[in-house]
C-alpha positions in Angstrom: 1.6 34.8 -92.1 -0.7 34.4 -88.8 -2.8 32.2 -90.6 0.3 30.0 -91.7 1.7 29.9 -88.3 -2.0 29.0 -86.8 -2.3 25.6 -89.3 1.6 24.7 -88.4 0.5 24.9 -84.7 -2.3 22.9 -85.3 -0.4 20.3 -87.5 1.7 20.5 -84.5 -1.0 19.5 -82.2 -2.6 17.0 -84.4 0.8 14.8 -84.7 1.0 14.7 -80.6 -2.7 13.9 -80.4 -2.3 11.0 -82.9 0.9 9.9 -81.1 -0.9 9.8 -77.9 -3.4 7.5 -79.6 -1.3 5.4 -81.0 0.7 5.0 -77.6 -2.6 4.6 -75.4 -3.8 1.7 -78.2 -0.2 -0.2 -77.9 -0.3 0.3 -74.7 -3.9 -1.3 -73.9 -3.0 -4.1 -76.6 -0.2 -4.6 -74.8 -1.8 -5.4 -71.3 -4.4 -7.0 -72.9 -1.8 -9.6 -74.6 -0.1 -9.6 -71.0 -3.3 -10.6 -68.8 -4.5 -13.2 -71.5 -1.1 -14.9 -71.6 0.4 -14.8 -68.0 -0.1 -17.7 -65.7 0.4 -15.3 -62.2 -0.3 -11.7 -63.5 2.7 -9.4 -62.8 2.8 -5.9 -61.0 1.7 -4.0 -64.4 2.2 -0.5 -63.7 1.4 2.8 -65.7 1.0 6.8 -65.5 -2.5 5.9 -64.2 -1.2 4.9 -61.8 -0.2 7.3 -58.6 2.9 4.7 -57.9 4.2 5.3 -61.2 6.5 8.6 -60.6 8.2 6.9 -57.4 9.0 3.8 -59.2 10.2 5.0 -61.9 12.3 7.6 -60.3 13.4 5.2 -57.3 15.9 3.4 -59.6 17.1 6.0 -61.9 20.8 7.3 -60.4 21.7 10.2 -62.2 19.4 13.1 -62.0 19.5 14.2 -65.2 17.6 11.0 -66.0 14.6 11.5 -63.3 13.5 15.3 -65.0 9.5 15.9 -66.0 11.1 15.3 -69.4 12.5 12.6 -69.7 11.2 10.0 -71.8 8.4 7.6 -69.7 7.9 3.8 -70.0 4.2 2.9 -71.2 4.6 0.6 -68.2 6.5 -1.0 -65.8 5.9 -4.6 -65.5 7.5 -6.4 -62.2 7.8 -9.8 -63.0 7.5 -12.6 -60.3 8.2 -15.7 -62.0 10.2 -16.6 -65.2 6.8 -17.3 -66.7 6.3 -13.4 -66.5 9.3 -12.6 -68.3 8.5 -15.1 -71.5 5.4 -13.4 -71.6 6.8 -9.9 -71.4 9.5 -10.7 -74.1 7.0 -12.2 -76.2 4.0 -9.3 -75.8 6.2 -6.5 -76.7 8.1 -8.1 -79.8 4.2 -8.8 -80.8 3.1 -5.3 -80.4 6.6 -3.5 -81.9 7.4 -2.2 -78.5 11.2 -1.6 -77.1 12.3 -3.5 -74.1 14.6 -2.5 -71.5 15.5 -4.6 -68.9 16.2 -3.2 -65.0 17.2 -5.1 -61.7 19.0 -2.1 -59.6 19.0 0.6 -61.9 23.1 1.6 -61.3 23.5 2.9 -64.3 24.9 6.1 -65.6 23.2 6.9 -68.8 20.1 5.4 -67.6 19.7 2.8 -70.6 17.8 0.3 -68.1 15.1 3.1 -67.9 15.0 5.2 -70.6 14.0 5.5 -74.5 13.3 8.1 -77.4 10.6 5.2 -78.6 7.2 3.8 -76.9 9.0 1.1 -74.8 8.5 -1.4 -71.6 10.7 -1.4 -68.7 11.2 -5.5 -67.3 11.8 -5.0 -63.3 13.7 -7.9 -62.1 13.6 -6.4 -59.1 11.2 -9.2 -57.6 14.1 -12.2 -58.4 16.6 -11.7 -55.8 17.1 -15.6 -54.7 20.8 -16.5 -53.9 21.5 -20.3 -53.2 25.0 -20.7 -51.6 26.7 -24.2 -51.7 29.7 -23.9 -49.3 30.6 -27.4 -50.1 31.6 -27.0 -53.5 32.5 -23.3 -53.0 29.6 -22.0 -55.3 26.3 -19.6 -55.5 23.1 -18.9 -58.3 22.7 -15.5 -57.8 19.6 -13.8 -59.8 19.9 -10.8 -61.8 18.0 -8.7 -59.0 19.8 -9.7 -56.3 22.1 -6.7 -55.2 25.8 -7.0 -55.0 25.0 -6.3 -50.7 22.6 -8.6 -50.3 25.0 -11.3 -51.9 27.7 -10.5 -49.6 25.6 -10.8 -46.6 24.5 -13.8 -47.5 28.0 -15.1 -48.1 29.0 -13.4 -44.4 26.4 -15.3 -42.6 27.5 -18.4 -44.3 31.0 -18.4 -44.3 34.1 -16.4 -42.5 36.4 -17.7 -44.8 34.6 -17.3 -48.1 34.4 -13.5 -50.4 33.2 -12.7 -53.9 35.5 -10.3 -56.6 32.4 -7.3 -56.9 32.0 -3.9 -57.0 32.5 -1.6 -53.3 28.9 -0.4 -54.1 26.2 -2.8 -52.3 22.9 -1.5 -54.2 24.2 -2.7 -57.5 22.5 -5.4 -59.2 24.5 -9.1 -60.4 22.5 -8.7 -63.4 23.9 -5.6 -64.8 27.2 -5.5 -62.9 28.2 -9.3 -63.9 27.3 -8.8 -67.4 29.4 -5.7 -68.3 32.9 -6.9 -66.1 33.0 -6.0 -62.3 35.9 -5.1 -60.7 36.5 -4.3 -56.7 39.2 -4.6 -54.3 40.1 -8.1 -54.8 40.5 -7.9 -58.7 44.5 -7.4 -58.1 43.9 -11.0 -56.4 41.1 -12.8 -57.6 40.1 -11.0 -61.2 36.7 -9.0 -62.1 33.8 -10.5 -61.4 33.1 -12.1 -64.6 36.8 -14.1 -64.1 34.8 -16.1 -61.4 31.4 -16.9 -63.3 30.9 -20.5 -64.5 27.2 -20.8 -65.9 24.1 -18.8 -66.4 20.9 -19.1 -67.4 19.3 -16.0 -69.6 16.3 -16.3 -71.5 16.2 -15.7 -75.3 13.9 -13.7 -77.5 11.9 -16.7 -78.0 11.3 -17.3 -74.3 13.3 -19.8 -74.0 15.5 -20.8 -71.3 18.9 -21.6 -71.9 22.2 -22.1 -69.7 26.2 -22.6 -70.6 25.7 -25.6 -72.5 22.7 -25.1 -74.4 23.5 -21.4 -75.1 26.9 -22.4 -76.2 30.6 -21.4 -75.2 30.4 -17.9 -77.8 27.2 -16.7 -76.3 28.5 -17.8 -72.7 31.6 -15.6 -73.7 30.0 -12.5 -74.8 27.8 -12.0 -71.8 30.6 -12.2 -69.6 31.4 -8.3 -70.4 30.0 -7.7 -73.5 26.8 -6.3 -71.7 24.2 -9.1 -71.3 20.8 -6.7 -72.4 22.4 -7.2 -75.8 21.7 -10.6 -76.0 18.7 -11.5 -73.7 17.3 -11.3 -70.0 19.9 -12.7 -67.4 18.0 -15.0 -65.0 21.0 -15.9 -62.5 24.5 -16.5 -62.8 26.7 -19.4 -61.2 30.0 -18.3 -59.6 32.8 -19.0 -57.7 33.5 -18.1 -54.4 36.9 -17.2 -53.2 38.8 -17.9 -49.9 39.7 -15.1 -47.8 41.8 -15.0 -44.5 39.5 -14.4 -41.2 41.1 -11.2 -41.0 41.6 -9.0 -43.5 42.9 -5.0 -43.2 41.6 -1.4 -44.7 42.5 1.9 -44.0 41.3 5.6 -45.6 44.0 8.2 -45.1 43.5 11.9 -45.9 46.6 13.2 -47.1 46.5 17.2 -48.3 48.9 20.0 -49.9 51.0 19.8 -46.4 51.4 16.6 -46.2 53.1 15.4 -49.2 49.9 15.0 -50.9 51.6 15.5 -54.6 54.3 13.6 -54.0 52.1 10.5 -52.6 50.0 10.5 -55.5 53.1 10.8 -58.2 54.8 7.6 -56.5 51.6 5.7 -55.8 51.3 5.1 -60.3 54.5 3.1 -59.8 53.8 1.8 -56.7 50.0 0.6 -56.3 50.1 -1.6 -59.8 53.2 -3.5 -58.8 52.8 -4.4 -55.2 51.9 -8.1 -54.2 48.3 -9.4 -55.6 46.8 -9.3 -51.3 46.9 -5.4 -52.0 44.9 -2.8 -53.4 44.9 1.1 -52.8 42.7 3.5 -54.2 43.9 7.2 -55.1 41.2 9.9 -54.6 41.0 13.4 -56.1 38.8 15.5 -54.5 38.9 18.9 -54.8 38.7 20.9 -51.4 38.9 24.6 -49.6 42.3 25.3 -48.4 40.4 27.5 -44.9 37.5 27.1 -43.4 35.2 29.3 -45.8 33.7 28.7 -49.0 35.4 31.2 -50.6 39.0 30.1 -49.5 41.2 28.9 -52.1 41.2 25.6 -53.9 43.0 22.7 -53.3 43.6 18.8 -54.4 43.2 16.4 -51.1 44.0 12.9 -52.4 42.6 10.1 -50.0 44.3 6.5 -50.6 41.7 3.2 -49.5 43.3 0.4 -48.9 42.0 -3.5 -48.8 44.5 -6.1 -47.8 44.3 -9.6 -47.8 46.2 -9.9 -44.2 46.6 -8.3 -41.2 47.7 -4.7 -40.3 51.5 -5.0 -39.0 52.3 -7.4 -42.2 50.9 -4.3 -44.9 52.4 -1.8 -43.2 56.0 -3.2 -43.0 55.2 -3.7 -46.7 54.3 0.2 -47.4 57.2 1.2 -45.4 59.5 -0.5 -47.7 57.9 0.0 -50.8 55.3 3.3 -50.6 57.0 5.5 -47.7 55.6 8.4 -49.4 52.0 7.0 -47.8 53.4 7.3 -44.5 51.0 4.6 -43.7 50.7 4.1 -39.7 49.0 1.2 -37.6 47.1 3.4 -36.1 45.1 4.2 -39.0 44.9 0.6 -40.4 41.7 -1.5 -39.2 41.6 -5.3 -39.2 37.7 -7.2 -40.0 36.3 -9.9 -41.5 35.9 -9.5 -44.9 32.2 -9.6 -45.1 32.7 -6.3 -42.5 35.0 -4.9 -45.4 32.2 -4.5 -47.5 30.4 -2.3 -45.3 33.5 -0.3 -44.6 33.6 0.7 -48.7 30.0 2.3 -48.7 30.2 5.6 -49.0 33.3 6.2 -47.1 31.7 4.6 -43.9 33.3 5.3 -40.8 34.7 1.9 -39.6 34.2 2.5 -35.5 30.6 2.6 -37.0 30.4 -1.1 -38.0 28.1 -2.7 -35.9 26.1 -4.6 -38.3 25.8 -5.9 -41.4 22.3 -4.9 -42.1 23.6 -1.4 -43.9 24.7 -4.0 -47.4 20.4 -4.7 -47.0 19.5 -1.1 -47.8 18.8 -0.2 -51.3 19.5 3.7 -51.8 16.0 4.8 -53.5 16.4 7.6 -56.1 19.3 10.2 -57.7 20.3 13.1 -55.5 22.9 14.8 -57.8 23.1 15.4 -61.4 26.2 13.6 -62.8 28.2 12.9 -66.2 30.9 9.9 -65.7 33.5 9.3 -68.0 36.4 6.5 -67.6 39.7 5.8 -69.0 42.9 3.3 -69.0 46.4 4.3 -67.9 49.0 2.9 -69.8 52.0 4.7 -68.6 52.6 7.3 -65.1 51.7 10.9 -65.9 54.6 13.2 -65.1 54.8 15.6 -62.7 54.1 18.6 -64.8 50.5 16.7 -66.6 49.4 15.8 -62.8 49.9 19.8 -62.5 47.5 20.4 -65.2 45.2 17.9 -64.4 45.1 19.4 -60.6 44.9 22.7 -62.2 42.2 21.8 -64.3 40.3 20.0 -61.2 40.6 23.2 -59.2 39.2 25.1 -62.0 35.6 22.8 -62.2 35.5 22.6 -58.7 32.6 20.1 -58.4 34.8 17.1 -59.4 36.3 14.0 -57.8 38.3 11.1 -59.3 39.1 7.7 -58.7 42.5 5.9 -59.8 42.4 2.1 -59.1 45.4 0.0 -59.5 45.9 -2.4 -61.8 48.6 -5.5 -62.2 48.6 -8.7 -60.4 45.8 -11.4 -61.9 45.0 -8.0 -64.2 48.0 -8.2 -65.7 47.7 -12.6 -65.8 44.5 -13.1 -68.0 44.6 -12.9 -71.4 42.3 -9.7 -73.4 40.7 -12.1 -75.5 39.4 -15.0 -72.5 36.5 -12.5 -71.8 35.1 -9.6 -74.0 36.5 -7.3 -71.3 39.9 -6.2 -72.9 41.3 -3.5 -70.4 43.6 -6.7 -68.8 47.8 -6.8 -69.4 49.3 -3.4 -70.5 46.9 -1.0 -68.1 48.5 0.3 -64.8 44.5 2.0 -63.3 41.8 2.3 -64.9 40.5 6.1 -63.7 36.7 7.4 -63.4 35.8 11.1 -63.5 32.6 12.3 -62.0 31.5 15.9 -62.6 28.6 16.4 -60.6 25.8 19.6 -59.7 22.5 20.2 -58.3 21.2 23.1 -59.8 18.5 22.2 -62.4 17.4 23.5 -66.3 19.2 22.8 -69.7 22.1 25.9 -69.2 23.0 24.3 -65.7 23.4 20.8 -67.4 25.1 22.0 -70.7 27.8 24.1 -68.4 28.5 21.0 -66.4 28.4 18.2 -69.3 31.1 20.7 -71.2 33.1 21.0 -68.3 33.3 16.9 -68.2 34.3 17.1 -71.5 36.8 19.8 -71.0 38.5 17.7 -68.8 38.2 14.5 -70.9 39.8 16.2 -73.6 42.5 17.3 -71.4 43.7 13.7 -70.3 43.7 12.4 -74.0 47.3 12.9 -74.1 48.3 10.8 -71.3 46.1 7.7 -71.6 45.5 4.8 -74.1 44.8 5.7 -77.7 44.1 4.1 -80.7 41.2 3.2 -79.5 41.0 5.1 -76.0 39.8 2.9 -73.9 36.8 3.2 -71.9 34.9 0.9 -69.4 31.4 -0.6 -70.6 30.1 -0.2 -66.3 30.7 2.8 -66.8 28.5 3.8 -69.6 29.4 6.9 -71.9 27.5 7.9 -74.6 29.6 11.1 -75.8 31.7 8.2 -77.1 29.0 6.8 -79.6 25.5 6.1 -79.6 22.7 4.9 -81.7 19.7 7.1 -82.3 16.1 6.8 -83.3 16.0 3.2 -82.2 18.3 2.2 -85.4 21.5 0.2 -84.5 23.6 0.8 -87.2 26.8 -2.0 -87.6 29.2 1.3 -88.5 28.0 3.6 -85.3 28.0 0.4 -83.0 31.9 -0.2 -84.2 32.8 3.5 -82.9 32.2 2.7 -79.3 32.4 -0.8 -79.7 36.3 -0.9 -80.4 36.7 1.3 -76.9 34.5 -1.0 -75.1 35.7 -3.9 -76.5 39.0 -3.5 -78.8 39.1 -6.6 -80.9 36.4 -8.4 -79.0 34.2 -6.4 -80.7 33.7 -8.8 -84.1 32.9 -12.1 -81.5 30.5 -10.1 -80.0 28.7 -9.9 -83.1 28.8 -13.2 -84.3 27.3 -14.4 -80.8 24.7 -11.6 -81.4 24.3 -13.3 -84.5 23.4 -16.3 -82.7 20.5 -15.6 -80.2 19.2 -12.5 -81.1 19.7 -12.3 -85.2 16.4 -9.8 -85.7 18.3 -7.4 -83.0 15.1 -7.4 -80.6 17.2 -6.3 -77.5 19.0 -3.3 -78.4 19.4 0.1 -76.7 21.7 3.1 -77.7 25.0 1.5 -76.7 23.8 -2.4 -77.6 25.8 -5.0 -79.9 24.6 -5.2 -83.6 23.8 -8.7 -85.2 26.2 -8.5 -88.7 24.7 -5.8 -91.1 21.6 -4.7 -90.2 19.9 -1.5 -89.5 17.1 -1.8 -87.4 
């Protein structure tokens, strides 16, 4: 028995060792093919070197991705020119390596960073350039320019100019564009990829290709079908949208005492419906009813508002339509809209906005373990399911949500213009984010069950057949690929709730730039039949 158990350990043993090997020989083939080929050499970097941890972990946002276990790149390579990105493609397709492909790292399930196989990560970190023509109302952003550094740039060029983005400055245009984008003005202006007009993404082959020579399906399907399916994302062309000089935000607390219940019920038939200029936020959170720790739990529901106008025009509005609020002047602020970015990050304080300089700042690192799931709301939940969804709120305690409205140009474009479907039909689409610091496997598997706990608790009360869930924000208890295989069937399950019946288009354009399926990740779009 002993001496059975000894030769199993050592069999053990012997497959790392050789696995080790083989990883160390791809990897020095690899750098080998990359020096001989590149004409600047890029930032490679590996576990030799004492950088390597830092990087890694500086643009991983959940926790549970950033652990001494999780799965490591062979390397890191920080291209600086599109040069260094042909080569990359074209290196690790030679030596049967995976590719994944980072700019800011924002991303939930950590696909950009992560992989069961021996794999490269592609930093775009180092393209960032944004060239704004005022004159025709355009930018070319690159992938690795951050959502904050775009704004600033349009701030300083323009009073009267704003971009349809995510509230979160560190994200990246690369990842953000490609899977939909949706912010404040969507209820105005559309998601993000509503306002693209051309890109330029390079191809397996290393070539170079933009909205003509890509052609329209291709153009289509990276427009929210997830653009690391298809290729790397150089830059993107959009279109800029006028705002007023003046626009107006408020955050307002409302708890048990003051209506908070009652606010929230009214604000599902309220917030979708009111004029495009407006959107409001609803935010669970839940909270101690005293002082102490140990007092007893309650729901405190904060509405964030963004309106396109000034302060005494929105709150005559919310009188007559959303008295519930009990909106004041007092509590409304008015900026320019560049300073309305700043006031979404991270529930800044707005007598605080002094500078713009804050949307420069890329957040380094994860400090929480999370698990993020999404969903669509079709109709209002009644009174008594908004009981059980406090109750069950109150009951995981380290929870918040966030409703955002739906309606006005939401409600206008049609599900099939982009591969983003969630448009006409939806009144919010709502994010949950179950969250913990306390590390190990039981920690994690507590926490993970309680997200799904609560997942399976809404399934009553939002879209079905397929539920509908947000591609940004990336789920993989919904479906997932494994062992580097992308099969067509496991692709369809969480295709149809990214995608509904985009889903086959997306395919066919897959069919078209990548048919051998080089890009592909746990969650990526299949070219038709084929398993590998």
């Amino acid at each position: 028995m002993m001496d059975t158990l000894r030769g199993f350990m050592l069999f053990v043993l012997l497959i790392f060792f050789i696995s080790k090997l083989s990883s160390s020989t791809s990897l020095n083939e690899f750098i080998e093919c990359l020096q001989g080929n590149s004409k600047s050499i890029p930032n490679i970097i590996t576990a030799k070197n004492s950088t390597f941890q830092s990087i890694l972990f500086s643009r991983i946002h959940n926790k549970r991705y950033s652990t001494l276990q999780t799965p490591k790149p062979l390397a890191i390579v920080q291209v600086n020119d599109e040069s260094d990105i042909k080569t990359t493609i074209l290196c690790t397709k030679q030596h049967n390596l995976q590719l994944r492909i980072r700019s800011c790292g924002h991303d939930f399930e950590s696909l950009s960073s992560v992989s069961s196989v021996p794999f490269i990560i592609l930093d775009m970190l180092n393209f960032r350039s944004i060239d704004i023509d005022i004159g025709d109302e355009t930018t070319w952003v690159q992938a690795g320019a951050s959502l904050g550094e775009l704004y600033y740039k349009i701030g300083k060029t323009s009073p009267v100019h704003g971009f349809s983005a995510s509230v979160c400055p560190g994200v990246c245009t690369g990842g953000h564009f490609s899977g939909g984008g949706y912010g404040p003005m969507m209820r105005m202006y559309g998601l993000t990829i509503d306002n693209i007009l051309d890109a330029r993404i390079m191809d397996v082959n290393g070539k170079i290709l933009d909205r003509k020579t890509m052609g329209e399906d291709v153009f289509w399907a990276i427009r929210g079908g997830g653009g690391a399916s298809f290729g790397v994302i150089l830059s993107w062309k959009i279109k800029l949208s006028r705002v007023p000089p003046k626009v107006t935000v408020f955050r307002v607390n409302r708890s048990a005492k003051q209506g908070s219940f009652e606010a929230f019920y009214r604000w599902q038939y309220v917030a979708p419906n009111l004029p495009k200029e407006v959107f409001i936020r609803a935010q669970l959170d839940v909270v101690n009813q005293s002082n102490g720790e140990d007092g007893n739990k309650t729901i405190m529901v904060s509405f964030i508002g963004h309106y396109l106008g000034q302060a005494h025009e929105l709150v005559s509005l919310l009188e007559q339509r959303f008295p519930e609020l009990g909106l004041k002047k007092t509590e409304c602020f008015e900026m320019n809209w560049v300073e309305s970015t700043v006031f979404w990050i991270d529930n800044h304080p707005v007598e605080k906005i002094t500078s713009l300089d804050e949307l420069l700042v890329r957040k380094n690192g994860s400090v929480e373990f999370y698990k993020l799931k999404s969903d669509y709301m079709k109709t209002p939940f009644t009174k008594q399911a908004l009981k059980t969804l406090w109750t069950t709120m109150i009951k995981i305690g380290r929870v918040w949500m966030k409703w955002n409205p739906y309606g006005g140009r939401m409600s206008e474009v049609s599900e099939w213009e982009t591969p983003f479907p969630h448009r006409a039909g939806n009144l919010a689409l709502l994010q949950y984010y179950v969250f913990w610091n306390e590390s190990g496997i039981n920690a994690t598997n507590h926490f993970m069950n309680l997200s799904r706990e609560l997942y399976e608790k809404m399934a009553p009360f939002v879209s079905k057949n397929p539920r509908e869930t947000f591609l940004n924000y990336r789920d993989l208890d919904i479906g997932e690929n494994l062992d580097n295989q992308t099969s067509l069937k496991t692709a369809l399950v969480y295709g149809e709730k990214y995608f509904k019946g985009n889903f086959d288009r997306l395919v066919k354009a897959k069919a078209i730039i990548d048919p051998n399926n080089f890009f592909r990740n746990e969650q990526s779009i299949p070219p038709p039949q084929r398993t590998n």
